[in-house]
N, C-alpha and C positions, 0 to 999 in steps of 0.2 A: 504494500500500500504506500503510495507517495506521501511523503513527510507531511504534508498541508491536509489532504487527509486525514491521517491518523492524529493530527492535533485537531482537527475536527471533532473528531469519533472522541475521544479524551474527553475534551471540552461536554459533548455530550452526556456520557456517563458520568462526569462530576458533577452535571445539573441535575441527573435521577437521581445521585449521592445526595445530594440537597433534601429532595424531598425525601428520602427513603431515612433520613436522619431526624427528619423532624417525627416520622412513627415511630422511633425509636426510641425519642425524647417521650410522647404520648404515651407512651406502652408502659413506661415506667418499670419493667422489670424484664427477663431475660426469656420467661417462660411466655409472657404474651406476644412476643414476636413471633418466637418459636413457632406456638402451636395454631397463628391468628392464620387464616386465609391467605392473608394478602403479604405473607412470606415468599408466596411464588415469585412475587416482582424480586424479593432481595436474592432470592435464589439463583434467579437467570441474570442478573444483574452482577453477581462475584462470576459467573459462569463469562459473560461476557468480558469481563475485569483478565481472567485468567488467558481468554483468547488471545488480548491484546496482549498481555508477555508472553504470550506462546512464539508469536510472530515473532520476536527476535532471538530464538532460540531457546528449544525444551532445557539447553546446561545454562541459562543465564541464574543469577541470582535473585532476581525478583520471583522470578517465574516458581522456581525451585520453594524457594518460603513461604507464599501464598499457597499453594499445594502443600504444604506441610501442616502449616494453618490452618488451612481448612478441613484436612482429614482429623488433626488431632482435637480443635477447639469450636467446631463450627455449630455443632448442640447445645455445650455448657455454656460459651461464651461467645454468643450470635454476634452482640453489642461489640465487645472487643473484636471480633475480626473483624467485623463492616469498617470500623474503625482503621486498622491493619491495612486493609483493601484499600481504606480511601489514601493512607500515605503514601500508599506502593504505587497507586494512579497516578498521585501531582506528580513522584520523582520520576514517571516514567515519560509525563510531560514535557518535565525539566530534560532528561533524556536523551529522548526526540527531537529537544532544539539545542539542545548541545551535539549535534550530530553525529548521536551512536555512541558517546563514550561512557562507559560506567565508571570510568575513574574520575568523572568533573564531578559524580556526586555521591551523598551518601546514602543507603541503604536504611529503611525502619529498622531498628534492632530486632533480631529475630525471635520468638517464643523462647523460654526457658523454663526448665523445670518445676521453677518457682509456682510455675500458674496452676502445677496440676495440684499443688497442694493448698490451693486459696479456696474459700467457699464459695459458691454462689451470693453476688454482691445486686442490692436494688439502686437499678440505675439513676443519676440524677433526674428531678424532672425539669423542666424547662422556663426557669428563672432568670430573667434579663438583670435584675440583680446579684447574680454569681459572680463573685469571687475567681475571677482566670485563674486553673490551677497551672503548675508546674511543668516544663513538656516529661511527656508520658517516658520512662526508662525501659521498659516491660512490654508486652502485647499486653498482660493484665493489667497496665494501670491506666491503656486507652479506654474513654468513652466520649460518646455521641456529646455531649455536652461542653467537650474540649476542641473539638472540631467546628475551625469556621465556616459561618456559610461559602458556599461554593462561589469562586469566581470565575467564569469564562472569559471576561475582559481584561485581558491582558496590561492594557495602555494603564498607563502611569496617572493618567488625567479621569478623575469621576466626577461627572456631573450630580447635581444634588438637587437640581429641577425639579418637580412633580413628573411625574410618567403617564402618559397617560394610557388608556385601556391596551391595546396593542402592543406597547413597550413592554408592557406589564406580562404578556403572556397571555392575556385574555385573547381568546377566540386569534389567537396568532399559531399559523399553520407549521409545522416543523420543517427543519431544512430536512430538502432532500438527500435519501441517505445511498451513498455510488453502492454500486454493484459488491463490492469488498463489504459494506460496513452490513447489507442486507446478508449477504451470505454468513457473515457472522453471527448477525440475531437468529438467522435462522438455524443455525447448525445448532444454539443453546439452547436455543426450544426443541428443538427435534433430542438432543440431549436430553432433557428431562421428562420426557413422552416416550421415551426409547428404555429408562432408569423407572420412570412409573408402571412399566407395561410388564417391565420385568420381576418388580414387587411384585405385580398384582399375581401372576404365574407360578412367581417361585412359592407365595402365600393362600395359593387358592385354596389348599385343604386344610389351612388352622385355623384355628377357632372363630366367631364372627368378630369381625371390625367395621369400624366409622370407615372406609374408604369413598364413601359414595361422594360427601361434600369435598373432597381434595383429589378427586376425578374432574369432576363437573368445575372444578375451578380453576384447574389448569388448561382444560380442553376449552373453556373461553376464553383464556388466554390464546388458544392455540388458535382457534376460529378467529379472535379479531386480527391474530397477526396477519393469517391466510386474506385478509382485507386489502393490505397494508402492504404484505411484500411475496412475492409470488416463490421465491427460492424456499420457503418452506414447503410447499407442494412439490418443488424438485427433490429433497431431501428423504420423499416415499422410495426411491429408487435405493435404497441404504438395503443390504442384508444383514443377517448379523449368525459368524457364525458357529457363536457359543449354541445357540436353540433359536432354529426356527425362527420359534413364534415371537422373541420377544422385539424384531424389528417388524416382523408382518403384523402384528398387532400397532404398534403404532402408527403402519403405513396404513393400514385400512382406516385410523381414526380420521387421520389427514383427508385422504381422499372422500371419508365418506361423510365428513364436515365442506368439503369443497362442491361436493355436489347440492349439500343440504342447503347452504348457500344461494350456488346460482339459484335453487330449487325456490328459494323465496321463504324455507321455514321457519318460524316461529320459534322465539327465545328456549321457551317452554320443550319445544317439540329437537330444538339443539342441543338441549343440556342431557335430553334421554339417547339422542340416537349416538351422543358421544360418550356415556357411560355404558350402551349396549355394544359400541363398536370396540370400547377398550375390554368389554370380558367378553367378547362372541365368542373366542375361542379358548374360555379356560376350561372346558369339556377335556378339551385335547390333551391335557397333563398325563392322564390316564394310559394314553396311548400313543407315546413318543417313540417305541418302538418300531410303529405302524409310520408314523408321517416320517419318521428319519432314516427309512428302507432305501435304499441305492437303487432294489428296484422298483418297479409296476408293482401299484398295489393288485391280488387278485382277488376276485369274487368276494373270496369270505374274510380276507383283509378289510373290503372295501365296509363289508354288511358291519363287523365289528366298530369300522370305527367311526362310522355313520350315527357311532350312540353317542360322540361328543355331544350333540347339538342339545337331548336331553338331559345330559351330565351337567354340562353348562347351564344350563337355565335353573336348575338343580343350588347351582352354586352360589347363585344370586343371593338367595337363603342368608349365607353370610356377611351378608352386608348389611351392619345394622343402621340403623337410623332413617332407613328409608319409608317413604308413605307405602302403606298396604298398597294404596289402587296403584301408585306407579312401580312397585317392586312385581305386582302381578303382570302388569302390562310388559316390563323389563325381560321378564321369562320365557315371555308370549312371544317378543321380537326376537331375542336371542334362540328360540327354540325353530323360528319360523327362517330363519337369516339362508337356508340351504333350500327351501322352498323354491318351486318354480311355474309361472303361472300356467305354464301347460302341461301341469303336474309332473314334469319330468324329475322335478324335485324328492327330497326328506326332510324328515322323517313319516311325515303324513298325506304327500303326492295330494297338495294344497293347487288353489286353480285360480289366479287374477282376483278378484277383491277378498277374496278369503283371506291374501298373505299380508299382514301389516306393510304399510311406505314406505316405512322408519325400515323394516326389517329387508327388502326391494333395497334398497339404498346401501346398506350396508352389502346385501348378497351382490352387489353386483362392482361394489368398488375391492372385495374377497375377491371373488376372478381374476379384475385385471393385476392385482395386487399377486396372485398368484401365479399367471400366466409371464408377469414380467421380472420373475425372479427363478433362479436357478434351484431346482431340486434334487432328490438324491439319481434319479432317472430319468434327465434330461436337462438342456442349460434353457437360458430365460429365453421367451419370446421376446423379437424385438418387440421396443411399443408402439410403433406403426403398425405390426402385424397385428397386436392383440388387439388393439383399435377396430383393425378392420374385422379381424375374429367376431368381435361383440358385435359390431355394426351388421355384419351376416347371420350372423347363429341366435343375438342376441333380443330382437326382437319380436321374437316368440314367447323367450321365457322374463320378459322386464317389461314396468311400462314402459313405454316408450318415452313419454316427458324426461322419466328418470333417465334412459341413455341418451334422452339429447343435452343434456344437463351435463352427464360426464363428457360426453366431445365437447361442449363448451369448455369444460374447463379446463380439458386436456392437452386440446384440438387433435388436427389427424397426425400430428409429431408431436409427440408428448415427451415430459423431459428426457432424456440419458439417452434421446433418439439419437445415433451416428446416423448422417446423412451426407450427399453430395449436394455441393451448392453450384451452381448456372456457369461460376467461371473454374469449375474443377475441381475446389480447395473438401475438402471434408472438414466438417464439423460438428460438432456436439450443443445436444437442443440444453439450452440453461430451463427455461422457463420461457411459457405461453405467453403470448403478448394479447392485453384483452381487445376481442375486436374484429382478433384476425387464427381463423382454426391453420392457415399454411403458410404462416410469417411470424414467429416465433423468434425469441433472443438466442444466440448461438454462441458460441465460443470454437474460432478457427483452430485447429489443431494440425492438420497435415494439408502439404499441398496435392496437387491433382495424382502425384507420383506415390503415396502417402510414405510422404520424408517428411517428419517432425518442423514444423513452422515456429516461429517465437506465437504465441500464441495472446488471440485477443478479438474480446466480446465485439459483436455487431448485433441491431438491431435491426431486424431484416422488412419491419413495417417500414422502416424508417429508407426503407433501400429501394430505389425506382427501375434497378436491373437486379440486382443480384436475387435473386430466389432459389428454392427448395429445387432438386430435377427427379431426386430415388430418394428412399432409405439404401444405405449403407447397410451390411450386414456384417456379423461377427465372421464370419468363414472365410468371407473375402477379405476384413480385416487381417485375420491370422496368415489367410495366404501372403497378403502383399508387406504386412509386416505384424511378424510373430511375437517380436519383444513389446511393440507398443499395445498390439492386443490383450498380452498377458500385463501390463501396466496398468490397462485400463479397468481391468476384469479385476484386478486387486481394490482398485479405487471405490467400488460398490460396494465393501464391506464396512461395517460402522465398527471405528476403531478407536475415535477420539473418547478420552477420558470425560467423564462427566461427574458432576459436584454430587457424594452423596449426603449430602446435607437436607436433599430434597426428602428423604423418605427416612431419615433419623428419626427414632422418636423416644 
């Protein structure tokens, strides 16, 4: 990312620091951050903290302590790391414009022993008559109330005028964030949706738990980002390949909030289809033998494990706190999700308005989700193919509104599409451009010969010749170059470290 950029991006995250400091003042103690809701924001916010020193190197020293940090004190002491994060930020600023040197500055002193033997302390609250205390020696003697407010203006000279509404932040639109600083937010979000999918999995058969409201509030998180910036929808193309399930679960939430979306539904009708798309498939625990076969499933493979969808509904059971009518209806979708309207479906060979919307919407963003990812007996479908797959096959067993809702929001090149472009070059689809189903944002990779290009995004709405001519396929990739194929094939597995702070409790 270019210097002016990333002091951008900096600048930014210090102004969420701001607010995210004043809940922390509010909160008044260490467990109501903790356990509030609207931890999600601090959570993807050190997630994105951590990217920005990742970028200069996983052996640098900031990057290294922040990771320390957060594995060892991110439960007991929320207030003091937020804190931690926000010095590691400014010095990475300072940094950035000392260009590149770690020796012009110094480092936060890093956690020491001392902290694991302090008790849990209630944080100051937020008195404009305090006493400035001392700067901090410790990561334990940081807090939120020794932290100035944030500055993003750099200049020496501050005006003291009145401000008026606009200056202020009201109804003032946020700068536009490059291609870099989106891929970022989206890769934290996909991060914590990828760490949630995986609790819910690894915990599906102990005892019941509250997980319903810390579903439903991250997945609007996840929905309004899909608003705002399209790379998180590319992000569905991630495998993962500890187990299966626990990236196909987050990719079906993605997609099948993208469709609910274009689809026009309701707050209400979001919050469930994005709690039934993160357990659709905890049925499947059962039977990981059966989905993680090398080969074809046969016959009485298939009949066995066709009893997920029951299992799974089953499972719902353990989540408490939820309302009777929507925990039954939760069942209903989850039980219904394999359904097909021309009964070709299970578990009940269900028939057009018999199968829930909610449950259409999710069964049909499962398919492509599964058609474009590699299993134990056979590699992925390109997503131009599976496109066209649905678009042929697909209209028998779907409403229709619903698959035209996925080509909208896919189009006919959907991301991680390798294609040829009009003057030769090959490239890789980033993200759909709204508007347009065959002019999608790209990133160049190979030229007509596919010899490695220094490589760089275009937006091909925006291009009056250059267009789409084939999908590129993986076999001819391998033929005409083998090492970039097995390069690229690697890049689809989800490897980046993510904060577990999300799912401490």
């Amino acid at each position: 990312m270019p210097s002016s950029d990333l002091n951008e991006y900096i600048a930014q995250l210090l102004t969420e620091a701001g607010e995210l400091k004043k809940d922390f003042v509010r909160g008044g103690t260490h467990s109501w951050y903790r356990y509030s809701p609207s931890h999600l924001g601090y959570a993807l916010w050190k997630q994105r903290v951590l990217q920005v020193l990742r970028s200069f190197g996983e052996q640098n020293p900031y990057y290294t302590d922040l990771l320390t940090i957060e594995k060892d004190y991110s439960s007991s002491r929320p207030a003091s790391v937020f804190s931690f994060f926000m010095e590691t930020l400014k010095k990475t600023a300072q940094f950035n414009q000392n260009g590149g040197s770690w020796s012009a500055i110094t480092a936060p002193p890093p956690p020491t022993k001392e902290m694991e033997r302090k008790s849990p302390v209630i944080e100051p609250e937020n008195d404009s008559n305090q006493t400035p205390q001392s700067p901090a020696q410790t990561l334990a003697d940081y807090s939120p109330a020794e932290i100035p407010e944030t500055e993003t203006n750099t200049s020496p000279e501050k005006t003291t005028a009145p401000l008026n509404g606009e200056e202020q932040g009201i109804n003032k639109k946020p700068p536009k964030m490059t291609f870099k600083q989106l891929d970022l937010e989206a890769r934290a979000i996909y991060g914590h949706l990828f760490i949630e999918s995986k609790d819910l999995i690894d915990k599906s058969d102990k005892p019941p738990t509250e997980k319903y409201p810390d579903i439903t509030t991250l997945c609007a998180l996840t929905r309004e980002t899909l608003k705002t910036n399209p790379r998180l929808l590319s992000c569905a193309v991630f495998s993962s390949a500890e187990n299966y399930l626990y990236a196909h679960t987050a990719n079906v939430t993605i997609l099948s909030q993208a469709i609910a979306l274009e689809s026009g539904l309701s707050s209400n009708d979001m919050d469930l289809l994005s709690f039934c798309a993160m357990t659709h498939d905890l049925g499947m625990t059962g039977f990981q033998e059966l989905y993680s076969k090398k080969e074809l499933l046969t016959d009485t493979d298939f009949s066995r494990i066709a009893l997920h969808s029951e299992s799974g509904a089953a499972k719902v059971d353990n989540m408490a706190g939820m309302d009777p009518v929507l925990r039954e209806r939760a069942k209903k979708i989850i039980w219904q999700i394999h359904e097909r309207a021309d009964t070709s479906g299970y578990p009940l060979m269900l028939s057009g308005k018999e199968i829930d919307p909610l449950a259409q919407i999710i069964g049909v963003s499962d398919i492509y989700e599964a058609l474009t990812h590699p299993r134990g007996w056979r590699e992925a479908f390109h997503p131009n193919e599976a496109i066209r797959q649905l678009i042929r096959d697909g209209a028998q067993k779907f409403d229709i509104d619903i698959l035209k809702s996925l080509i909208r929001v896919l189009s006919i090149y959907p991301p991680s599409s390798l294609v040829e472009l009009s003057n030769g070059e090959i490239a890789c689809v980033l993200a759909p451009t709204q508007g347009s189903l065959t002019k999608p944002l790209v990133e160049i990779l190979l030229d007509a010969n596919f010899t490695p290009v220094q490589k760089y995004v275009i937006d091909l709405k925006e291009q009056s010749i250059t267009h789409i001519t084939r999908p590129v396929f993986q076999d001819e990739l391998e033929e005409n170059n083998p090492e970039f194929a097995a390069h690229l094939k690697s890049e689809g597995w989800w490897k980046e470290p993510v904060t577990q702070s999300f799912t401490q409790n």
